[in-house]
Structure formats: C-alpha cells, structure tokens
C-alpha positions in Angstrom: 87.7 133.3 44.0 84.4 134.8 43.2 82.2 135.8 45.5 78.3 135.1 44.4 76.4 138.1 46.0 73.1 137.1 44.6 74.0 133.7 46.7 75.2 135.4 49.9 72.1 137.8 49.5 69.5 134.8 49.8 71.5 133.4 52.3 71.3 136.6 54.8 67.4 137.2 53.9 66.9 133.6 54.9 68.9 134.0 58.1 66.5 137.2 59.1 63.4 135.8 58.1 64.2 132.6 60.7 65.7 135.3 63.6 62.4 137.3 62.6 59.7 134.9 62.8 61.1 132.7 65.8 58.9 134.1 69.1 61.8 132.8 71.5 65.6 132.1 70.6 67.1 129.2 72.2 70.9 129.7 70.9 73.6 126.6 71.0 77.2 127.4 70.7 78.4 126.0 67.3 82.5 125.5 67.4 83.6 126.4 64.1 87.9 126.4 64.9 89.6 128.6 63.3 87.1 130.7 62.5 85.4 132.4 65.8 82.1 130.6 67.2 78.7 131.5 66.0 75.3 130.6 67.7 72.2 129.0 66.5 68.9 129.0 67.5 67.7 125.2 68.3 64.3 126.3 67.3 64.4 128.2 63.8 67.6 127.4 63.0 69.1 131.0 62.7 73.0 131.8 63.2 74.4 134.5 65.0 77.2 136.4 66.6 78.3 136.3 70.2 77.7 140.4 70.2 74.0 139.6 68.5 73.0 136.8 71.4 74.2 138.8 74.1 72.3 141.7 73.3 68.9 139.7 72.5 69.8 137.8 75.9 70.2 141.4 78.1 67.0 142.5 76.3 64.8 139.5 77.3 66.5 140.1 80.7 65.5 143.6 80.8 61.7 142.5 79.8 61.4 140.1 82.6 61.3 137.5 80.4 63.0 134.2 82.1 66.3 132.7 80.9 
C-alpha cells in the first residue's frame, strides 16, 4: 500500500491551521476501536491526541482560564 505524502501533508497543515486559528478548544472524545481515541475540537473541528489535550487543558489551567 502506498502511502500519498503530498495527501498526508495537506491533511496535517489543515489540522494546524484549525488548532491554530481556534481562540478556545472545546475537545469531544471520538471512539475510534481498535485504534486508540483521538479528540476533536467541537468548534474548529481539529483532532488531537490525549497527550496534546491534556497539555493544552493544564496550560489554560495554569492561565486562570476556566474549564
């Protein structure tokens, strides 16, 4: 199976343009058995790991921002 880089490429600038340009992230669980679960933001539609959320939910913490 070949992998399209070019297509995986796009797909990845998309994703960080949408985590970029969102001012607040509001990230769902998305079940996605067997694979592990990802997260997307409600709001700009962005996916992300569980490491990734975590981290962006400590730092909003740590800003005094509310939950």
């Amino acid at each position: 199976m070949a992998i399209d880089a070019k297509g995986l490429l796009a797909q990845v600038q998309a994703n960080l343009r949408a985590l970029e340009s969102c001012p607040v992230h509001d990230f769902q669980r998305e079940d996605r058995r067997p694979m592990p679960a990802r997260y997307r933001c409600s709001r700009c539609g962005a996916e992300a790991s569980l490491q990734f959320v975590n981290g962006y939910q400590q730092g909003r913490m740590h800003a005094g921002a509310p939950k």
